[in-house]
C-alpha positions as CSV (number, residue, x, y, z in Angstrom):
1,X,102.6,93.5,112.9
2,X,99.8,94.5,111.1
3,X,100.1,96.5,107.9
4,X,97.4,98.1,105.6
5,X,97.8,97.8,101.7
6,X,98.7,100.9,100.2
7,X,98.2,103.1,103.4
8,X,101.7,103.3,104.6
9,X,100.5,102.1,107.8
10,X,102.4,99.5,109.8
11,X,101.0,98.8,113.7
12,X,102.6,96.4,115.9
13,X,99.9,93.9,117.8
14,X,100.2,93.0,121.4
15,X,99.8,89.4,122.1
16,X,96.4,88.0,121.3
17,X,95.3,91.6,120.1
18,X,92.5,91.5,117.0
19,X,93.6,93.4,113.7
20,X,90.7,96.2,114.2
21,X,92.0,96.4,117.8
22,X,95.5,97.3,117.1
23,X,94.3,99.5,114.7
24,X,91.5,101.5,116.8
25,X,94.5,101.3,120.2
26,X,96.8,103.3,117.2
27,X,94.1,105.7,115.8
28,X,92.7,104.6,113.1
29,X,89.2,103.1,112.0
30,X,87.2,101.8,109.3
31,X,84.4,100.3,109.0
32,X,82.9,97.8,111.3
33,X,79.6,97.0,113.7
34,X,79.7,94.8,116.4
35,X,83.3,94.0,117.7
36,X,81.8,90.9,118.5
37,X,82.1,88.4,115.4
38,X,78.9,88.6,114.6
39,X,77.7,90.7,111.9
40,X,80.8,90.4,109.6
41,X,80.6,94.0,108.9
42,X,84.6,94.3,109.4
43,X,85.4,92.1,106.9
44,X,88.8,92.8,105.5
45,X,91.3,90.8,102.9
46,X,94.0,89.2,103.8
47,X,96.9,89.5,101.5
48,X,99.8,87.6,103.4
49,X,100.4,86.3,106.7
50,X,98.4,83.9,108.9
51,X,95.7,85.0,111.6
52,X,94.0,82.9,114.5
53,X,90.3,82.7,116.0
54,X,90.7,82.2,119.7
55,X,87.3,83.2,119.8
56,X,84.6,81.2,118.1
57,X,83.2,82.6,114.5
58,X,80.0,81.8,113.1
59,X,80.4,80.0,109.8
60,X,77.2,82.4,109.0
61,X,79.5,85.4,109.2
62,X,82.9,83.8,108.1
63,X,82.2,80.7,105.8
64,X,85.4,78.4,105.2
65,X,84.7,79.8,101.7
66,X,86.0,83.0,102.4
67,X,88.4,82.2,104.7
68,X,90.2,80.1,101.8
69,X,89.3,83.3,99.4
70,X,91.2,85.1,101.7
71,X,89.0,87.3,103.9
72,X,88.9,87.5,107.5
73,X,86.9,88.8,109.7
74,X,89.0,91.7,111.5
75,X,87.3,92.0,114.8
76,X,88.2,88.7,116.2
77,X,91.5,87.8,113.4
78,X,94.4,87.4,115.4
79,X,97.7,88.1,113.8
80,X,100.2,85.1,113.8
81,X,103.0,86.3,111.7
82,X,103.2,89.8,110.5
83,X,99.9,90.3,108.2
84,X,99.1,92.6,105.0
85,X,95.5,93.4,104.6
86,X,93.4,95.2,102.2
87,X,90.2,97.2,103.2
88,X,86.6,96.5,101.6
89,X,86.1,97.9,98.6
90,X,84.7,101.4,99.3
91,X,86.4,101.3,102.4
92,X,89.2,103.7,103.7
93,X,91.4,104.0,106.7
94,X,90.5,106.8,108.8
95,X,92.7,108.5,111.3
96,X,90.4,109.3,114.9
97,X,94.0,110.2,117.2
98,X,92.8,113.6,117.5
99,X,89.2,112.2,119.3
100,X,91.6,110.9,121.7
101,X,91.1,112.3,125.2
102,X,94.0,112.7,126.7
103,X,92.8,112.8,130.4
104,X,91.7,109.3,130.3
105,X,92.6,107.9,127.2
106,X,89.7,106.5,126.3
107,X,87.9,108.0,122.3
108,X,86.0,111.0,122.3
109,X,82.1,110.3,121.2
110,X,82.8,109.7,117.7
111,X,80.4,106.5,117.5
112,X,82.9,104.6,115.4
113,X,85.4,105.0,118.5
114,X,83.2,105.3,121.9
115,X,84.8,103.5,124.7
116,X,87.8,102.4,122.7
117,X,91.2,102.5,124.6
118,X,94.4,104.2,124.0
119,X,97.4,102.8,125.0
């Protein structure tokens, strides 16, 4: 489970699904680039739980630094125990359900949400 600080909002994960993934599958987006671990643009504090990298991370976008501050890199963070995270500062969690299509659904053209799915 995935939960946002002071949002209210509480997403379950399927297994090995990133945080921004269960986030964008329920609706919701922030802000983040490449999806791909490598411009660090996602970055999001973690406040309590534990997360995995199945996928390799650059140290160049997630030093050991921060991931002892407490910041992980949302795109490729996979939840092991229930987590509590806290946006960027600046940053706010964004609701993108009605760019849902609901013939296919896949996101409208809303570029924060093209091509993401909806289960």
């Amino acid at each position: 489970m995935v939960a946002v600080e002071d949002s209210g909002i509480e997403i379950e994960t399927q297994p090995g699904e990133a945080i921004l993934g269960a986030l964008c599958r329920r609706g919701y987006t922030y802000k983040y680039g490449c999806r791909r671990g490598g411009c660090g643009v996602c970055k999001v504090h973690l406040i309590s739980g534990q997360v995995a990298y199945p996928k390799i991370v650059a140290e160049t976008v997630l030093s050991e630094a921060d991931r002892r501050g407490g910041i992980c890199l949302s795109c490729r963070a996979v939840p092991v125990t229930d987590v509590v995270i806290r946006l960027g500062a600046g940053d706010s969690l964004r609701s993108v359900a009605l760019f849902l299509s609901a013939s296919n659904g896949k996101c409208g053209t809303h570029p924060h949400t093209k091509g993401i799915e909806s289960k």
